[in-house]
C-alpha positions in Angstrom: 10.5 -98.3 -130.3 8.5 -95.4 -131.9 7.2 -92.2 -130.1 4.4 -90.7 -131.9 4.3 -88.0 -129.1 7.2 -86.4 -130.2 6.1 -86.6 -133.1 3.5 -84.7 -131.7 5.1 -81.8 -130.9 7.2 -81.6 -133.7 5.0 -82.2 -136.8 1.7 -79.8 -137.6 1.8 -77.2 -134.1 4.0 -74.2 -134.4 7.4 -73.5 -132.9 9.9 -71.1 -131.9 13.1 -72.6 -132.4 16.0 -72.0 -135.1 15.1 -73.7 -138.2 19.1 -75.0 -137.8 18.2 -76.4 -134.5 14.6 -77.8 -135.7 16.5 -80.0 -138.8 18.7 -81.4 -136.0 15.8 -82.5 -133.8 14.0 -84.1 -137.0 17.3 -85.7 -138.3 18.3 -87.4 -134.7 14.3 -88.4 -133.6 14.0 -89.1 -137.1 13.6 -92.9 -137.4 12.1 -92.9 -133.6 9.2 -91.6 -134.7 8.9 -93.7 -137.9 10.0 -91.0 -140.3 13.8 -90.1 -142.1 16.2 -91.6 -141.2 18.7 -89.8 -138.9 21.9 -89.1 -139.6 24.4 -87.7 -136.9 23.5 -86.7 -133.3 25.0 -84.2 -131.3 25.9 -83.7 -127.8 22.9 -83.3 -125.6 22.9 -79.1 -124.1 23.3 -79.1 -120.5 20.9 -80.1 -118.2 19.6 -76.8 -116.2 20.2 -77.3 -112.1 20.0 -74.6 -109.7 23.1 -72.8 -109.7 24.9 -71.2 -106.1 25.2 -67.8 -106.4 28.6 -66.9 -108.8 28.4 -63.3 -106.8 27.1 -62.2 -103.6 23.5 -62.4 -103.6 23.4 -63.2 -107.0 21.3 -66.1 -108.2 22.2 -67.8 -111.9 19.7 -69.5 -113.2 20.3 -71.9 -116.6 17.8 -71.6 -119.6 20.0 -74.3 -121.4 18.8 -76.5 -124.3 15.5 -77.2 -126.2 12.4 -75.4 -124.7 9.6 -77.2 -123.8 6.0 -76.3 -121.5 6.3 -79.9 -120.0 9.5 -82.3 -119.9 7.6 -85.1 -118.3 11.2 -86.1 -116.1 13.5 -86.8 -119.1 15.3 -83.2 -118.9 18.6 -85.8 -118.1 18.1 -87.6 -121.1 17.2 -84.9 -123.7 18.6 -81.6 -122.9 15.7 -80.3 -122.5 14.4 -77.3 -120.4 11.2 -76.7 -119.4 9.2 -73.0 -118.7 7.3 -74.9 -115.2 11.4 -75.6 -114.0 12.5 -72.1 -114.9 9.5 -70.4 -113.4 10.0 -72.3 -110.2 13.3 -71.6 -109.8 13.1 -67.5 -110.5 9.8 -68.3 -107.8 12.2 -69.4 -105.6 14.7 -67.1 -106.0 12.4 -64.1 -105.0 11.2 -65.4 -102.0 14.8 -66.1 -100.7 15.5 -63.2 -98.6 19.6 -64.1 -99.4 18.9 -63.1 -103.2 19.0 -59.5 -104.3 19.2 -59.8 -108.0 18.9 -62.7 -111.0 20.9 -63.6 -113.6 19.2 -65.6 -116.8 22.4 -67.5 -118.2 20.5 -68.6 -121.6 22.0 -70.8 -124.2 18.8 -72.3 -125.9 17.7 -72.3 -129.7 14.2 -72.2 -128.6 11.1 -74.9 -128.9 7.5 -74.5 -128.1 5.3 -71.4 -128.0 2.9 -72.5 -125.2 4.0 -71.1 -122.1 6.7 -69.1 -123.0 5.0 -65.6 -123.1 3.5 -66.4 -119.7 6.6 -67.3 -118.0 7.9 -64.1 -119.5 5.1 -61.9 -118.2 6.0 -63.8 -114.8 9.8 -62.8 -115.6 9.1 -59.0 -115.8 6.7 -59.5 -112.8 9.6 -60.7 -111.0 11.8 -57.8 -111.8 9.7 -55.6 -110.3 11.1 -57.1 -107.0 14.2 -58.0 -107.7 16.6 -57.5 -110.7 16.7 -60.1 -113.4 19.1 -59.8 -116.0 20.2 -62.0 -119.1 23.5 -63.0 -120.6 22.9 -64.2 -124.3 25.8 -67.5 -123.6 25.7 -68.2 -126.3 22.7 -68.1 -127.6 18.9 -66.9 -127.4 17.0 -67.8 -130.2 13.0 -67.4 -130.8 11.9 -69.0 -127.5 14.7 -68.2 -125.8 15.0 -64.8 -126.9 11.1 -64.4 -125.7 12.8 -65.5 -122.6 15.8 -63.4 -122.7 14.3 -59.5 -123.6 12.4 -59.9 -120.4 14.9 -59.4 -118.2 15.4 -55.6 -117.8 19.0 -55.7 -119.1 20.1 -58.2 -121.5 24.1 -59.2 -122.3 25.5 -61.0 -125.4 29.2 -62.4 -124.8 31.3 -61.5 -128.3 30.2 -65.3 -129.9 26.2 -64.9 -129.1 23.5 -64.7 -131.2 19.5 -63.2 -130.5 16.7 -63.0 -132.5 14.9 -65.6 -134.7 11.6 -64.0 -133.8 9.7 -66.1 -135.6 7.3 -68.8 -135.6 7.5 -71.9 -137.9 5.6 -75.2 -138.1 6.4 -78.8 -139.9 4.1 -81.0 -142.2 5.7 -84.3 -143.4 4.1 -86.2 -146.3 5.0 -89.5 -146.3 2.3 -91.2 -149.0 4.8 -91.9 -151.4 7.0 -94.0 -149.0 3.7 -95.5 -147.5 3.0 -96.5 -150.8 6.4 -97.8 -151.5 5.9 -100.3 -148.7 3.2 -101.1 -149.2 0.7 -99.8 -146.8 -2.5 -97.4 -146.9 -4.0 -95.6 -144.4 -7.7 -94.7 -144.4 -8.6 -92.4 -141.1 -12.8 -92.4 -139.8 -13.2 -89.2 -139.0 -16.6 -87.1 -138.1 -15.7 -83.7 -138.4 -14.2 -82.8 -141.7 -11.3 -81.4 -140.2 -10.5 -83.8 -137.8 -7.6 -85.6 -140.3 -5.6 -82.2 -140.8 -1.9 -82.8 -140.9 -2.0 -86.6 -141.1 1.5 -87.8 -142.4 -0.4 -90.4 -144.6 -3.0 -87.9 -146.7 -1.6 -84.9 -148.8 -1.5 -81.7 -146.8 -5.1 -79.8 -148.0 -5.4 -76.0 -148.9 -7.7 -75.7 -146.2 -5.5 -77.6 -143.3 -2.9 -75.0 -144.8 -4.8 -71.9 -144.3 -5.4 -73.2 -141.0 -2.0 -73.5 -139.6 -0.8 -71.1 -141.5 -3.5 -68.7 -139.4 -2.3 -70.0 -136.2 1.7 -69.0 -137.3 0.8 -65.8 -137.9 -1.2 -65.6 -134.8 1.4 -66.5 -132.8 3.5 -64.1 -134.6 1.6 -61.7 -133.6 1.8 -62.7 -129.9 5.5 -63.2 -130.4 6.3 -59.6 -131.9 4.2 -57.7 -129.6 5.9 -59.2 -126.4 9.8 -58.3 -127.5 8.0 -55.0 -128.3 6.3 -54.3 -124.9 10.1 -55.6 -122.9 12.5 -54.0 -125.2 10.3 -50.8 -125.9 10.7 -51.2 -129.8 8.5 -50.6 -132.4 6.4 -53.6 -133.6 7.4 -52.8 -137.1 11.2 -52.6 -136.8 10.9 -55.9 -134.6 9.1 -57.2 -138.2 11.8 -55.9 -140.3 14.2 -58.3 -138.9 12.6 -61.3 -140.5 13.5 -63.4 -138.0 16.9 -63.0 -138.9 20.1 -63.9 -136.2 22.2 -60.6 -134.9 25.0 -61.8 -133.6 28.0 -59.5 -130.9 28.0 -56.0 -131.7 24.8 -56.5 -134.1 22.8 -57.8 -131.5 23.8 -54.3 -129.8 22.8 -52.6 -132.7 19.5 -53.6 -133.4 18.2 -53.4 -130.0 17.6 -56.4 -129.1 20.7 -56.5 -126.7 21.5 -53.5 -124.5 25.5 -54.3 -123.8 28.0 -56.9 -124.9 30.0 -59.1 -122.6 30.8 -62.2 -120.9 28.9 -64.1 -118.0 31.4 -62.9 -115.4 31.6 -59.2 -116.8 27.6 -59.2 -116.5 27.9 -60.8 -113.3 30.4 -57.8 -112.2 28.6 -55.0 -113.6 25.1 -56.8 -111.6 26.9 -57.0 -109.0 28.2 -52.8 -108.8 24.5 -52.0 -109.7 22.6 -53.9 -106.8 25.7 -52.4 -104.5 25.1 -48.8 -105.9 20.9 -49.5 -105.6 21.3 -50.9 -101.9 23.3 -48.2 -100.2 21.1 -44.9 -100.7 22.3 -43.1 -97.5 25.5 -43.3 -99.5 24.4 -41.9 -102.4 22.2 -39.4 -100.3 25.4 -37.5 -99.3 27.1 -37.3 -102.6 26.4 -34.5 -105.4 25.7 -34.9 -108.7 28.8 -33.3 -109.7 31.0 -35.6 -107.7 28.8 -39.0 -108.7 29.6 -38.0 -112.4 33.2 -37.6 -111.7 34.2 -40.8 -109.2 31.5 -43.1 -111.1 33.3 -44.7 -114.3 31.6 -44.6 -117.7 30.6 -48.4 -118.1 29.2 -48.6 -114.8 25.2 -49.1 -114.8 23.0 -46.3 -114.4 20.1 -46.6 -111.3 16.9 -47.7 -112.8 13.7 -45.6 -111.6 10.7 -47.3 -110.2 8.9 -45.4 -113.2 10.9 -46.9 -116.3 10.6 -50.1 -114.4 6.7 -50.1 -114.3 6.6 -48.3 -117.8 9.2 -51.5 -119.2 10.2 -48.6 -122.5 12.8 -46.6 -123.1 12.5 -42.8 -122.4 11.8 -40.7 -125.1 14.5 -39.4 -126.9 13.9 -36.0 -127.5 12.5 -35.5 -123.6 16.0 -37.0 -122.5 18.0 -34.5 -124.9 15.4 -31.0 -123.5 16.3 -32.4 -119.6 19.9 -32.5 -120.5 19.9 -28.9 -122.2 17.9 -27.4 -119.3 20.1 -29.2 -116.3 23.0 -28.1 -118.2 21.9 -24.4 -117.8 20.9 -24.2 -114.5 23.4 -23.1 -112.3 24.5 -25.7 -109.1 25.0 -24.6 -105.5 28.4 -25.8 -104.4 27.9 -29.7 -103.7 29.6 -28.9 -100.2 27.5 -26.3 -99.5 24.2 -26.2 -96.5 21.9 -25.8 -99.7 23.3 -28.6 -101.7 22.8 -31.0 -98.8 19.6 -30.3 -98.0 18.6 -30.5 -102.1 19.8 -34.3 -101.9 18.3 -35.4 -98.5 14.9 -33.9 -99.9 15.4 -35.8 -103.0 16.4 -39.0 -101.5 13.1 -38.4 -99.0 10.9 -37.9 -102.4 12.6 -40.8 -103.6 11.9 -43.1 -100.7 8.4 -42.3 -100.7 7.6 -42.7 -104.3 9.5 -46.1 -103.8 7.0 -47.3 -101.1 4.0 -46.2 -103.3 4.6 -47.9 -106.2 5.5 -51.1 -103.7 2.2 -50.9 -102.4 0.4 -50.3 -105.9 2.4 -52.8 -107.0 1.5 -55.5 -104.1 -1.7 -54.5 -104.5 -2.5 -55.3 -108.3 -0.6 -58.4 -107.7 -3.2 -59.5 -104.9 -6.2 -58.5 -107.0 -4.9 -61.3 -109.3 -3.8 -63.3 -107.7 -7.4 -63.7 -106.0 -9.1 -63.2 -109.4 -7.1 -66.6 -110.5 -5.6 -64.6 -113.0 -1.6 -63.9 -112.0 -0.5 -63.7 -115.0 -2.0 -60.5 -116.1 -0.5 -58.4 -113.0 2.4 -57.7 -115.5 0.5 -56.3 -118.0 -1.3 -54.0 -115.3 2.1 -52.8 -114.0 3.6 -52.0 -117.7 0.4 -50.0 -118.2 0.4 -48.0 -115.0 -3.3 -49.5 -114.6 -4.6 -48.1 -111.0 -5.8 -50.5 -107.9 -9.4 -49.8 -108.7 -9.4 -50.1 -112.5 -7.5 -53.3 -112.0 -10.6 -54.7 -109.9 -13.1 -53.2 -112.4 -11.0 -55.0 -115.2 -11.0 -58.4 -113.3 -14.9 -58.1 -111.8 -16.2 -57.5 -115.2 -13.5 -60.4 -117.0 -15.4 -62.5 -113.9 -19.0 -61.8 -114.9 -18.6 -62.1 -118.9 -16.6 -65.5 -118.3 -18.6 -68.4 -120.1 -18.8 -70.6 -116.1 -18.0 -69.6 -112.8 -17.3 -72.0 -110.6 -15.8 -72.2 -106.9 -14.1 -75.3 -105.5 -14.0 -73.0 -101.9 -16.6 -73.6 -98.8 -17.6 -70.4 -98.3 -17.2 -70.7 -95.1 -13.3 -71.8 -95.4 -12.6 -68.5 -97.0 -8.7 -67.5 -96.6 -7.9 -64.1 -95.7 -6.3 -62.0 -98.4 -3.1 -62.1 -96.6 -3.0 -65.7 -95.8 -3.8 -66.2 -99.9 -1.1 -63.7 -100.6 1.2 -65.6 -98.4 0.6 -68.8 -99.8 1.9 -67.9 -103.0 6.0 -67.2 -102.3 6.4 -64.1 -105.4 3.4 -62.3 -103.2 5.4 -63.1 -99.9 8.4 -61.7 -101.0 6.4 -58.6 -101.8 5.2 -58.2 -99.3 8.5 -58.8 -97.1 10.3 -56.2 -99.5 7.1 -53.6 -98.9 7.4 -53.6 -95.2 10.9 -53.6 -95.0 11.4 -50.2 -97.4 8.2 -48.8 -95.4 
């Protein structure tokens, strides 16, 4: 039985998957789709399932296998995983009061572009709630690497592999074989593009140009995302030439902050969310004494501004505040003074918390009404305020080619109720009024 819509998906639209992976797909589908003939197949990835918790409060989540936007029910049969599953279950995750952080355990070689950046916009959306983490297990490749970088904090156990940041696409002619047996296609058409990438006509310069456009496009998509999660520079993320960094070279490059297992990262999540959720704890102890007790691979607390800015601090700024804490001299941590220095930190603290909540909840309403979720991320990695966001959207609204409202005016929800519907705005709005 043949299956022209894989073919589909696999011939003339760009991908990001591992070439390695991409000549296994062709070889096994091959003769399913009426093209080579396959050779060996390989055992199927596992199937992603909602995972219980492997730590307190801790919610695994498998990106396992090929990538798809759409699996159309035969995840069981294929392997396959697909960005409308994932995104449901990190959904799900957040608005589960018993989950306080996320763990991305990814093992994928990629697959298609469309909806990957949005789910990953949607991932760092997420984080701004709650934690999400990745383990590289063993590997995130292209797609799954746009997955993967994010996460805030990414892991790679000492086998993984990242990168592949890169965008290929297939053409297969086939008119010598068609000719061999015989047959000749001839395509109608109205539109002089309308044949491009038929197996049965020669690939033309111009259909060339064409996808060739759209690759680099999408490259450009592709490099600017790892660029705005990881806080690289476009150019070194270019350098890499879609080359694979495997263990301590993941590391090394940047595109992996730390290496080690599943159950190491799940350990080390597990001390940070600890060390996050007890502040009156932390309130009481000095920085002296927190330097001393804490040891040196245990994760540092992760401000509410480094979280909306999604880059690293600069260097130089992070050497100057080291120099100048270094030469100030510290009251005694036991002393009146000291105590009162922390409990009006952890005060300042507590309040700049709850205002970047509510900014945060918000921007997320704004567009969430506006129809257009899936830009509150890139408003919160630009520090965009509450009424430039509704500018942005009003005048996005009135430029936009129809306008159209499926809503009896007079069956209007309330901003809260809409908010509520939608369980990533419930959860924020559950986490704003419990810090507040």
């Amino acid at each position: 039985m043949l299956l022209p819509h894989l073919a589909s998906r696999l011939y003339g639209t760009p991908l990001l998957i591992a070439r390695s992976k991409l000549e296994v797909i062709l070889s096994v589908l091959g003769e399913r789709i009426g093209w080579p003939e396959p050779t060996a197949g390989l055992p199927a990835y596992p199937v992603p399932r909602s995972q219980s918790a492997c730590a307190p409060g801790i919610s695994v989540i498998p990106v396992h296998g090929t990538l798809v936007r759409r699996a159309l029910g035969v995840e069981a049969a294929s392997g396959m995983s697909s960005y409308g599953e994932i995104a449901a279950t990190i959904d799900a995750a957040v608005a589960d009061p018993a989950i306080a952080g996320i763990l991305l355990d990814v093992d994928s070689p990629g697959g298609e572009a469309g909806g990957v950046f949005e789910l990953g916009q949607r991932i760092r959306a997420a984080n701004a709630l709650k934690p999400v983490w990745a383990v590289a297990n063993d590997s995130a490749f292209s797609a799954a690497y746009a997955i993967a970088c994010s996460a805030s904090r990414v892991f790679v156990t000492g086998t993984a592999g990242v990168g592949s940041i890169g965008v290929i696409a297939m053409h297969v002619d086939q008119t010598v074989r068609d000719a061999k047996d015989g047959y000749r296609y001839t395509a109608i058409t109205a539109g002089a593009r309308k044949n491009d990438f038929s197996p049965h006509e020669v690939l033309t310069s111009d259909a060339h140009a064409g996808l060739q456009a759209e690759v680099s496009r999408l490259y450009d998509l592709f490099v600017a995302h790892v660029a705005q999660m990881r806080g690289i520079a476009p150019a070194l993320i270019r350098d890499t030439e879609a080359g694979l960094f495997f263990g301590p070279a993941a590391v090394a490059s940047g595109l992996a902050d730390a290496q080690g297992s599943l159950e190491s990262a799940l350990l080390e999540f597990n001390t940070f969310i600890s060390a996050r959720d007890s502040p009156r704890l932390l309130a009481h102890r000095s920085p002296r004494s927190e330097s001393r007790s804490l040891p040196r691979s245990a994760p540092r607390s992760i401000t509410q501004k480094e979280i909306f800015s999604m880059s690293a601090p600069n260097q130089d700024d992070v050497l100057a505040a080291s120099d100048a804490a270094q030469s100030v001299e510290l009251p005694d941590p036991d002393s009146d003074l000291a105590l009162a220095l922390d409990a009006a930190r952890t005060e300042a603290g507590a309040a700049a918390h709850a205002t970047a909540h509510a900014q945060a909840l918000a921007v997320a309403e704004l567009c969430q009404l506006a129809g257009h979720p899936e830009r509150t991320a890139a408003f919160l990695a630009q520090g965009t305020s509450e009424a430039e966001v509704r500018r942005t959207l009003l005048a996005a609204r009135a430029t936009s080619v129809e306008i159209a409202s499926l809503i009896a005016p007079d069956a209007a929800a309330s901003r809260s109720t809409q908010a509520l519907a939608n369980p990533l705005m419930a959860a924020v709005n559950k986490r704003n009024h419990q810090e507040i």
